[in-house]
C-alpha positions as CSV (number, residue, x, y, z in Angstrom):
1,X,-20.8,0.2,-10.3
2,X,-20.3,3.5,-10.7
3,X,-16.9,5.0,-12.2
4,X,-16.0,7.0,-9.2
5,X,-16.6,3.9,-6.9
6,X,-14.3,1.7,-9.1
7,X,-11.8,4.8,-8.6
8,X,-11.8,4.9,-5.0
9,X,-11.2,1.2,-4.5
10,X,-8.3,1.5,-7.0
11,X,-6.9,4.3,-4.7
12,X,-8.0,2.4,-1.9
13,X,-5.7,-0.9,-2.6
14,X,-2.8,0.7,-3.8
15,X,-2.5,3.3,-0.5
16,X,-2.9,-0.1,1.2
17,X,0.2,-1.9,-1.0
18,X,2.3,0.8,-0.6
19,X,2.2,1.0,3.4
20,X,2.7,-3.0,3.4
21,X,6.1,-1.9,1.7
22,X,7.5,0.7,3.7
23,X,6.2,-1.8,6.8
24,X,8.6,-4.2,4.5
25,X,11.7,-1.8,4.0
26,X,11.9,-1.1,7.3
27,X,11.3,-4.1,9.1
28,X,14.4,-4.9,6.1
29,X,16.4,-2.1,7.5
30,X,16.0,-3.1,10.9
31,X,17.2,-7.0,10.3
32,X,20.3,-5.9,8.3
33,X,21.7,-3.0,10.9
């Protein structure tokens, strides 16, 4: 594998992580209104 390839999937599956906790946060915010 190249360098770039490891880079992308890095990028990749922390993009991913961070929209499953704004999805969390507000789903959060909506429950506790």
């Amino acid at each position: 594998m190249k360098t770039y390839e490891i880079f992308m999937i890095v990028i990749g599956s922390c993009s991913l992580l961070i929209s499953l906790l704004i999805l969390v946060v507000e789903v959060i915010k909506t429950v506790f209104k």
